[in-house]
VOGU-3710 file (C-alpha; in Angstrom, 3 decimals, decimal comma):
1> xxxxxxxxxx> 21,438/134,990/21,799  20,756/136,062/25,525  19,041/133,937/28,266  16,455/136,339/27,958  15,632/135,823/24,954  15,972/131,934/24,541  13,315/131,998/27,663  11,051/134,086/25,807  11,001/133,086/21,942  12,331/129,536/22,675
11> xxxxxxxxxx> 10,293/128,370/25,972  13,494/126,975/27,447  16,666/128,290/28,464  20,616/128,592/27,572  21,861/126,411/30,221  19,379/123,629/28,998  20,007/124,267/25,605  23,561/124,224/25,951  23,220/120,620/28,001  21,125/119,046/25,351
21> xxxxxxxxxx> 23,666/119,952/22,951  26,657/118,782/24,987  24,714/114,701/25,242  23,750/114,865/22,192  27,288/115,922/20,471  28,467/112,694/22,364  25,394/110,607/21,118  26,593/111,746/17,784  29,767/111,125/17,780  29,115/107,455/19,637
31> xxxxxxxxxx> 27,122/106,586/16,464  29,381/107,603/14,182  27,682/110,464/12,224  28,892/112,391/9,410  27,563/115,120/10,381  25,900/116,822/13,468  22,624/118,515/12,895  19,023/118,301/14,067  17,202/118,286/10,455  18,973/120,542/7,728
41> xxxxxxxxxx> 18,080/118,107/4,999  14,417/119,581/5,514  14,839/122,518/4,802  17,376/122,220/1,731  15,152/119,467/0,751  12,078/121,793/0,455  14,322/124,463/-0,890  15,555/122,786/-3,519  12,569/121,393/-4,732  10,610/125,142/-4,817
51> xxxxxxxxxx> 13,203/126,517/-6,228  14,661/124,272/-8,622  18,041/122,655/-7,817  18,996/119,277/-8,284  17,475/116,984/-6,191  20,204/114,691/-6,067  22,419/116,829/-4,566  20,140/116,940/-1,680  22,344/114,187/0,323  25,992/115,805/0,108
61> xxxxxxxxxx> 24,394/119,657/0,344  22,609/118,272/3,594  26,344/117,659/5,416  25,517/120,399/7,886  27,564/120,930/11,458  25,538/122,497/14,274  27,259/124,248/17,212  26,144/126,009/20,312  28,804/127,605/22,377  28,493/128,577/25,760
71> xxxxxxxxxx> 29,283/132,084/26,663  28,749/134,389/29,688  24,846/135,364/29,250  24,266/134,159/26,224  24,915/131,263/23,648  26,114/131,462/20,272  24,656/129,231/17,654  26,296/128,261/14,019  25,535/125,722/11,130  28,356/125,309/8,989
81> xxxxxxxxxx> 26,980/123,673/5,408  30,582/122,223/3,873  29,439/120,612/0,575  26,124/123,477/-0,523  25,793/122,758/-4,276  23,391/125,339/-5,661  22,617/127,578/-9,180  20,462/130,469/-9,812  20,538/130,366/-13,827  19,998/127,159/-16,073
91> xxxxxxxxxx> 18,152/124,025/-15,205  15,265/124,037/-13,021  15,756/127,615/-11,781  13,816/128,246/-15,750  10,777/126,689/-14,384  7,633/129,372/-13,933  7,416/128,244/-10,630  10,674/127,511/-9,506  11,906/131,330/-11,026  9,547/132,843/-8,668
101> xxxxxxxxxx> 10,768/131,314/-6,426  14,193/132,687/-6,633  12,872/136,239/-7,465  11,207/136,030/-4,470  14,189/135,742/-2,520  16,092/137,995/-4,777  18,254/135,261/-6,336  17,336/134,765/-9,529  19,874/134,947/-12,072  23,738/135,664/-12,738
111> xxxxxxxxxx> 25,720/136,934/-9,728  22,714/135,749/-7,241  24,413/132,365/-5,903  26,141/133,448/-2,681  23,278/135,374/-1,513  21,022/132,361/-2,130  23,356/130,501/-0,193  23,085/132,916/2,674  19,429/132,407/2,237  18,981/128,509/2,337
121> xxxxxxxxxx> 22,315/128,902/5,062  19,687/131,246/7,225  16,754/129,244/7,157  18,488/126,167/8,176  19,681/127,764/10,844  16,496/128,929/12,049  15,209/125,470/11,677  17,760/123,441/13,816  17,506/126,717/16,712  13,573/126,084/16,733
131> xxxxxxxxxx> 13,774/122,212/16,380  16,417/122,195/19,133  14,965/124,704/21,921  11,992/122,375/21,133  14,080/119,300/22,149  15,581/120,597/25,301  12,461/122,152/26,356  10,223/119,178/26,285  8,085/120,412/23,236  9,290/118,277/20,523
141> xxxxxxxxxx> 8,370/114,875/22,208  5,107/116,069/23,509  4,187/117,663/20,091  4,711/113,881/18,694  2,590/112,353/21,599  -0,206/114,497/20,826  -0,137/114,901/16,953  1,932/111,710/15,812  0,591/108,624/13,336  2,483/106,136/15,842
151> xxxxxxxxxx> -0,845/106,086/18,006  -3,737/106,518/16,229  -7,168/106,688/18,322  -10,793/106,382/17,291  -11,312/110,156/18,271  -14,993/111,151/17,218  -14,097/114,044/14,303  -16,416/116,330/12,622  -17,334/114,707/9,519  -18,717/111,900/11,563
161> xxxxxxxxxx> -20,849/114,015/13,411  -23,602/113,476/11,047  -27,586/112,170/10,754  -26,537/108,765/11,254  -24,561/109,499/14,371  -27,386/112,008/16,102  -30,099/109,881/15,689  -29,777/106,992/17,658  -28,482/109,258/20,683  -31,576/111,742/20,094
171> xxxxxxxxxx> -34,470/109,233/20,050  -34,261/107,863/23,090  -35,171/111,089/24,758  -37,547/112,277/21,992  -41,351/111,089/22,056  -41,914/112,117/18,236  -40,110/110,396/15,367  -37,091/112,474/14,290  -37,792/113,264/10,229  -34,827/114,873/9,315
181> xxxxxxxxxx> -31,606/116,998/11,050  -30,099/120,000/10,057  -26,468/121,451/10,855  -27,092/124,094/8,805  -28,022/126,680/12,076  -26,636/129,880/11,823  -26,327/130,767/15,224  -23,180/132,165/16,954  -21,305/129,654/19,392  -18,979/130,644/21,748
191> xxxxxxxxxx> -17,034/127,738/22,817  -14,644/129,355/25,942  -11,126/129,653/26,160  -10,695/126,458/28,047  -12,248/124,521/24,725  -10,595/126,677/22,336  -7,316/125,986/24,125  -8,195/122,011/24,045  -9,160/122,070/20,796  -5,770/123,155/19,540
201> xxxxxxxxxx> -3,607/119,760/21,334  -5,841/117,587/20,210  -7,397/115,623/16,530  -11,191/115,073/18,487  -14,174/117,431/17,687  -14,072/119,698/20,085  -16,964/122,528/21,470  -20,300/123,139/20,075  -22,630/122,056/17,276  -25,439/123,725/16,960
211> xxxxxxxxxx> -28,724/121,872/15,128  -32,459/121,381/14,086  -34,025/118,223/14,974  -37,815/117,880/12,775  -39,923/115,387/13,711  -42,822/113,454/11,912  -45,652/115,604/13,344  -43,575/118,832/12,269  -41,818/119,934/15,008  -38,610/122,005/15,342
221> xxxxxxxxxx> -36,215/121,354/18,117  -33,563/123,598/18,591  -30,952/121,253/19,686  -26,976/122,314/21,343  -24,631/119,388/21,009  -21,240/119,769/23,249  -18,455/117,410/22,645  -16,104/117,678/25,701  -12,670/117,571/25,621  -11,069/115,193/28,380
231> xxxxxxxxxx> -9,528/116,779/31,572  -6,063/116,029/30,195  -6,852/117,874/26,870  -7,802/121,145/28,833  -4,733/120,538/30,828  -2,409/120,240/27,872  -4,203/123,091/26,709  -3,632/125,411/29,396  -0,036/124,324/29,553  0,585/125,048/26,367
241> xxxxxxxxxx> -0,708/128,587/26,823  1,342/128,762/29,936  4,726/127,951/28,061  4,382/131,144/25,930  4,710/132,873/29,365  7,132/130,462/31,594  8,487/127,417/30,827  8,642/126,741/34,687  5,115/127,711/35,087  4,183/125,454/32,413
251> xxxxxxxxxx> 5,810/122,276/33,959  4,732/123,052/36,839  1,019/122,885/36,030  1,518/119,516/34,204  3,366/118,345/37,303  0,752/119,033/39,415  -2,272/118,824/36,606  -3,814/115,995/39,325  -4,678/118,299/42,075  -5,962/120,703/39,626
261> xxxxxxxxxx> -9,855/122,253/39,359  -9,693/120,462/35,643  -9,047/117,091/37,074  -12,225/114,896/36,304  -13,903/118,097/34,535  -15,185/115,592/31,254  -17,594/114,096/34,257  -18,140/116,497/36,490  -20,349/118,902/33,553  -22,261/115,644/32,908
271> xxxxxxxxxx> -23,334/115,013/36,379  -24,194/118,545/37,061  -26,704/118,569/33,722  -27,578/115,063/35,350  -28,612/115,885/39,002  -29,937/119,257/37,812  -32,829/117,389/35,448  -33,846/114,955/37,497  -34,388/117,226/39,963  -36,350/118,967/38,067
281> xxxxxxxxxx> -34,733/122,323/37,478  -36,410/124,357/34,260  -34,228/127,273/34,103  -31,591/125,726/32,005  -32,146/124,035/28,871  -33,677/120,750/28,076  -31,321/118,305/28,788  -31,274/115,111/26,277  -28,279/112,828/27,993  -24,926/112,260/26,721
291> xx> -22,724/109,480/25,495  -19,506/108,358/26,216
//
């Protein structure tokens, strides 16, 4: 695979690839593993449960080598699986499900084996290149940071965005008693490419609600509720779109994500809406407060 290509599928780039692989060969072989590979026992774990096999020859079938060799413009990349123990008639493989399966990859039945070897042999190796370019491009831990169980937080999500939660914020700025509130609007929300890009790196509600607030005389209030993504949401955001470009262009934006327009943009909306109502400005709409 050229440079060329590991920069533009993989967001990284041979050279770093190639040194990733070199520490962690010697990591490896420090530790004393069996076997060198990134995560082959997903796949032919997942494979050999949709398709049949025997699951208990998912440990020795899992004894998978990966190697990336370094050559002019371009790396070459190889799994070598020495112990794949597989079948295509008998067992499992009858299952309704699990047959599909296999006929969906053409390897159902007598004479089918080796290609479905070639086929679990393929996707393992697509695996560990996509597991590993995320590695030595700085994907794979941030992905964790941002997604993983290790540190939850008591991000507001949508299903707690109800009655009970409006309320108490709405009252305050309401005269009338609020009856009821409905989040049934219909109307069309456009939440920007800055949200939509924040939404995507992080578990938090993110962009618009739109909803009707009655009140005990009878009153409908057309109410827009925003919740904001932080300043280093948009920026993860934006570097993540910038990665599908340039990996350099990418860091470079998180490097410098302090001196950015973003920096501080969570408050800065706030006290814009802030200043702007209690100066008295009516061409906007009506604005309620926030909380934080």
């Amino acid at each position: 695979m050229s440079d060329e290509v590991i920069k533009k599928y993989l967001r990284t780039d041979a050279q770093g690839m190639y040194d990733a692989y070199v520490r962690s060969e010697k990591i490896a072989e420090h530790v004393g593993m069996i076997a060198f590979n990134i995560n082959v026992v997903n796949a032919i774990a997942a494979i050999f449960t949709a398709t049949g096999q025997d699951i208990a020859c998912v440990g020795e079938s899992s004894t998978g080598f990966w190697t990336l060799t370094r050559l002019k413009d371009s790396i070459r990349f190889e799994v070598l699986l020495t112990n794949l123990i597989v079948g295509t008639v008998g067992g499992g493989t009858a299952l309704p499900a699990q047959n599909s399966a296999l006929r969906l990859m053409d390897c159902a039945g007598t004479d089918k084996v080796a290609r479905f070897a070639s086929v679990i042999a393929g996707f393992t190796l697509a695996l560990e290149l996509s597991t590993f370019a995320a590695v030595a491009g700085g994907q794979f831990a941030r992905a964790h940071q941002v997604f993983g169980r290790n540190k939850p937080k008591n991000w507001l999500v949508r299903s707690e965005f109800d009655q009970c939660f409006v309320k108490p914020i709405l009252q305050p700025w309401i005269e009338e008693g609020i009856v009821e509130i409905d989040f049934s609007s219909q109307a069309r929300l456009d939440n920007g490419i800055l949200t939509d890009l924040s939404s995507k790196v992080v578990k938090k509600m993110v962009g618009f609600i739109a909803m009707t607030a009655r009140t005990e005389k009878g009153k409908s209030l057309s109410i827009l509720a925003k919740s904001k993504a932080l300043d280093s949401a948009i920026m993860k955001g934006v570097h993540s779109m910038a990665s599908h470009v340039d990996t350099g262009l990418a860091d470079a934006i998180l490097a410098h994500s302090t001196y950015s327009e973003y920096a501080g943009s969570h408050i800065k909306e706030i006290e814009v809406f802030e200043y702007l109502s209690n100066a008295g400005f009516t061409h906007m709409p009506k604005y309620y407060g926030s909380k934080i």
